[in-house]
N, C-alpha and C positions, 0 to 999 in steps of 0.2 A: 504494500500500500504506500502510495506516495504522497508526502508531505510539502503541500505548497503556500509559501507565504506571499500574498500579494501586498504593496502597499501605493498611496497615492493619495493628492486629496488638497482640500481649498479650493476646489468646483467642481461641482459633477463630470467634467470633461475628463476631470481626474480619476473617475470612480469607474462610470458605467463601462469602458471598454473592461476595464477587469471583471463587470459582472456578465458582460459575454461572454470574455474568455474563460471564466467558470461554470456558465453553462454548458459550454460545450465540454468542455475536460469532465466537468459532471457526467453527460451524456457517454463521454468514451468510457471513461472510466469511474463508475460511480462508489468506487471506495475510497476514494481520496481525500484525505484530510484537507480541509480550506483552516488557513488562518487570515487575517487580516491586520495590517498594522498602522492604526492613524493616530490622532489626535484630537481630545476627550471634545472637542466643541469644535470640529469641523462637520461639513456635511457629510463624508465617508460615512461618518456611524451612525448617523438617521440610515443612510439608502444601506449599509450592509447589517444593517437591523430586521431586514426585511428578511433576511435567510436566514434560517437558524443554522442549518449546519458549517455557519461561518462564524470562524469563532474573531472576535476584536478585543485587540490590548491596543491600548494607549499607550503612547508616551508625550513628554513636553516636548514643545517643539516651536521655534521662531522663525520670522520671515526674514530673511538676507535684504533689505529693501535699497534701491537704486537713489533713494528720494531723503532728503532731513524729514527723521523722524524720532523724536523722544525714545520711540522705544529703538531704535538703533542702538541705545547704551544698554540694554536690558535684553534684549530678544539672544544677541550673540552667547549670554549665560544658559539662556534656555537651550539653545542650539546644542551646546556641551550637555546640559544634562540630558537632553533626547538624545545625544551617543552614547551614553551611560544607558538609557531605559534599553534601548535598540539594543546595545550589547548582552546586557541579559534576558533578552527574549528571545534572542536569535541563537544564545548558548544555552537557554531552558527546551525551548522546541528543536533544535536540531531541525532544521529544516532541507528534504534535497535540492530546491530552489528557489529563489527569489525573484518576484516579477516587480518592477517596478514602473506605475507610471507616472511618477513625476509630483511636482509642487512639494514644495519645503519638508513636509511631513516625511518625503522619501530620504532625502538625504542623509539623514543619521542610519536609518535602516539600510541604505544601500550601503555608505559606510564601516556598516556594525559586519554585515553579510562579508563583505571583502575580505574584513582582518579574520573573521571565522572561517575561511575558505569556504562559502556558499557560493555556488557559480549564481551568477547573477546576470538576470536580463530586464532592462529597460526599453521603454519605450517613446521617441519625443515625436510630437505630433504635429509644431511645426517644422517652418524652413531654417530657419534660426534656432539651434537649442537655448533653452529660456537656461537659464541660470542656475536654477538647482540640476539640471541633468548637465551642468558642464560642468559642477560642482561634484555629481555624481561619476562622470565618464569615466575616469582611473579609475572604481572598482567595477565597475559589468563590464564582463565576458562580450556580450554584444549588446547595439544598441539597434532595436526594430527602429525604422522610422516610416514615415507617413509619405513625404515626398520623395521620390528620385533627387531632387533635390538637393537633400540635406545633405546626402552621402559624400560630398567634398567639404561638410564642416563638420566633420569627425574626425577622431583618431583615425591612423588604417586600420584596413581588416576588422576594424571594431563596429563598423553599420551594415547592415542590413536592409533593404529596401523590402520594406511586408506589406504597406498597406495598416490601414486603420479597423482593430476589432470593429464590427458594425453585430449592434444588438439586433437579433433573430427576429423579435417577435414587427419589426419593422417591415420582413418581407410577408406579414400575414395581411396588410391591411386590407380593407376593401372596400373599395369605392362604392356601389352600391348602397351599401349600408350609410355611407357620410353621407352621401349626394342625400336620401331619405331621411336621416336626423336633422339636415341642415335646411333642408325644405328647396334644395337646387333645382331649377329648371336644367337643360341639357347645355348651356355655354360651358367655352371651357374656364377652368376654374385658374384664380392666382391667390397662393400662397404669400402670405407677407410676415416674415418674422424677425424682428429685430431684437434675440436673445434676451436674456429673462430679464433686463433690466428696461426693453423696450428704446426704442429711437426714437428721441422727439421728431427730428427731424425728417425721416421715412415715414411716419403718423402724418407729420401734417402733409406733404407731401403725396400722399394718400389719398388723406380724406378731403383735400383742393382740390382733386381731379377727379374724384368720386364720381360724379355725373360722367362723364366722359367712359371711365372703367366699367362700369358696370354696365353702360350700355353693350360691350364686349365681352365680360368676365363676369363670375361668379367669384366673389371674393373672401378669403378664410384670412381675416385679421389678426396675428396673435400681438397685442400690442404694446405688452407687457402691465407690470402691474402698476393699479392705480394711473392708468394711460388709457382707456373705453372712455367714450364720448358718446352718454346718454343720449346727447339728441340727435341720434343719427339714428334713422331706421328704413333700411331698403330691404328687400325681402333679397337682394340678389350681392348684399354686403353683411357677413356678418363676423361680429368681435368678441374677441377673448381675453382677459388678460394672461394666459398660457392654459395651455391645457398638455395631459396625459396618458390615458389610458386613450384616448381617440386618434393622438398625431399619428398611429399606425395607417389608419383610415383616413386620415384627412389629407396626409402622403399619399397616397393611393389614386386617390381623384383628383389630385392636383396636376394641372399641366404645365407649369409653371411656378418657381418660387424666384421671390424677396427678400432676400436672407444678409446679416451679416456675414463674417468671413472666417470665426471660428473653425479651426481646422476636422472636430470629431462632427460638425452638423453636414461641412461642406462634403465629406469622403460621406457621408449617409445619401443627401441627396447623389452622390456620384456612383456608389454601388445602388439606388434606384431609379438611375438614369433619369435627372429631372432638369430638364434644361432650367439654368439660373441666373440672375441678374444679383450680382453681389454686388454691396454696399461696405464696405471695410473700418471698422473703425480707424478713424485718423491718429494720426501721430500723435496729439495733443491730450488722448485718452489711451494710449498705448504705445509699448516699444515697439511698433509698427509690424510686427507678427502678422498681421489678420490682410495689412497693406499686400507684402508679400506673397502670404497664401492664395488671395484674389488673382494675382498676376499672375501665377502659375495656373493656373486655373483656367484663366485667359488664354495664357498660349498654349495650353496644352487644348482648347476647342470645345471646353466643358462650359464656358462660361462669359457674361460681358460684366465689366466692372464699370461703377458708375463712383468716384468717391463722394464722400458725404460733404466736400464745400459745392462740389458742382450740384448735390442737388436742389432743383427747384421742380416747380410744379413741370412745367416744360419740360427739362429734362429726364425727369424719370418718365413721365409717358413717352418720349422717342426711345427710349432705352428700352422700356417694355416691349414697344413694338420690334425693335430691333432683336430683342432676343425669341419672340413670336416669328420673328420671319427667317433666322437661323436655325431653332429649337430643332428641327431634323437634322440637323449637321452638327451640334450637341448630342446627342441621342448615337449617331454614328459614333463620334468620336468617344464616346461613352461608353460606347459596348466592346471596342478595341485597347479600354484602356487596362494596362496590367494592375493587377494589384489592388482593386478596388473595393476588395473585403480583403483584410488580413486577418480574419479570426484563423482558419484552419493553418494557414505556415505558421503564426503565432504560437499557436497551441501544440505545435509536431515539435518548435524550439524547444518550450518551455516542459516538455513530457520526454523528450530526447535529453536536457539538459539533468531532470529527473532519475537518467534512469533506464526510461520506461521506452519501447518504441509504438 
């Protein structure tokens, strides 16, 4: 029986690939011991609460931050003691491997894993590795990554091109059923979602052109929270502030999305071939990550990038149309593209590194 500790965490982005990749390792092999390794008030241990046969230990754990911050004098203490906690969990469970995806929480654990000799595999899911996985590189064995890309800002011989876990129950959706909850006539539909924190600017942007859209489209707004605009009611636009258990379905019948440029949402829409108009967060609200990922994206034929000073009302409806009138040459270029679910090479690493074949 094989013992695997996954750790990650500080957004979902961080979490839910590993809860693929334990389904399916569940699925091969269903005696395998799960551990989990986060930190007592991050979101990790809400979403890995939901399994019970996943066990979670905590450790203290700070953020390395780029920016003046008060706790810049206090977080780097914490740091050392989350290499102290990580150290004896990783010599109490004897684990045969470690997966790591990333955000602060990992790095004492990938850390702790190396000096224990745990072969260790991470995973960085953009183009750019963020910080804590270049913090991490020296100890894992290999590092999967997300883009073709990345693989000339790594160690050698240390990256791997896999593709991004993409969670299963994504490819169950069914349009049918949303088109009937949602009360859709037959137009085709546009997805608009600007991560869970919502995009003013793509909202307004939106709902300015509103008249014009939907005379075209059937609209699925997710527009983050405390961002729904009561007085709007068309029967052929409707909003969310996020939803859940439906986005299987409401992927499904979408012919289009409006997405930031998150790298675990953009590889989901790309393993369900959805032609997209990406919106990136700017520079001014990140270390331009999301910039990056759009552009690849771009040239690679998956997608049109529109950024977020360029938009205006104008602008995003010709972008729209422009990705309507490519969206079959997206959808080509989509179905040729390698690598666009990494769960199963992910999982053969991380069961090969185990052990197991």
């Amino acid at each position: 029986m094989a013992k695997i500790v996954f750790t990650g965490g500080g957004t979902a982005g961080h979490v839910t690939p590993n809860i693929a990749l334990m389904n399916r390792i569940r699925e091969l092999h269903p005696d395998t011991e799960f551990h989990y390794i986060g930190s007592s008030d991050g979101i990790e241990k809400e979403i890995i609460a939901k399994y019970p046969d996943v066990t979670f230990h905590t450790i203290r754990t700070g953020k390395l931050r780029r920016y003046f911050s008060m706790k810049n004098f206090t977080d780097p203490f914490r740091v050392i003691a989350g290499c102290g906690d990580a150290k004896r969990l990783i010599k109490m469970l004897k684990p045969d491997v470690l997966f790591s995806k990333g955000g602060f929480v990992a790095v004492p654990v990938v850390f702790a894993a190396g000096k224990c000799k745990v072969p260790v595999l991470s995973h960085e899911s953009d183009i750019t590795p963020g910080l804590a996985n270049k913090l991490s590189a020296r100890y894992a064995d290999k590092i999967c990554v997300t883009f073709p890309d990345t693989l000339g800002n790594l160690p050698k011989n240390k990256g791997v091109f896999t593709g991004t876990p993409i969670r299963k129950e994504l490819y169950s959706g069914n349009a049918d059923r949303a088109r009937a909850a949602l009360g859709f006539d037959l137009k085709p539909v546009l997805l608009v979602m600007g991560g869970s924190a919502g995009s003013v600017a793509v909202n307004k942007a939106i709902r300015g052109n509103l008249e014009a859209l939907v005379a075209q489209f059937n609209i699925i707004h997710l527009c983050g929270k405390g961002k729904m605009d009561p007085s709007i009611s068309h029967p052929s636009y409707r909003q969310f502030e996020f939803v859940s258990e439906e986005l299987p379905d409401y992927l499904a019948l979408s012919d289009l999305i409006i997405s930031r440029a998150g790298s675990n949402a953009i590889h989901e829409f790309l393993a369900l071939k959805k032609p997209m108009l990406l919106i990136p967060l700017p520079l001014s609200a990140s270390r331009g990550d999301q910039i990056l990922n759009a552009q690849s994206f771009a040239a690679r034929g998956f997608a049109q990038v529109l950024n977020e000073e360029d938009v205006t009302e104008e602008s995003l409806l010709s972008a729209i149309q422009q990705v309507r009138t490519r969206s079959g040459d997206m959808r080509t270029a989509m179905e040729k593209a390698e690598n666009s679910d990494g769960t199963e090479t992910i999982c053969k690493m991380i069961l090969n590194a185990a052990g197991i074949d």
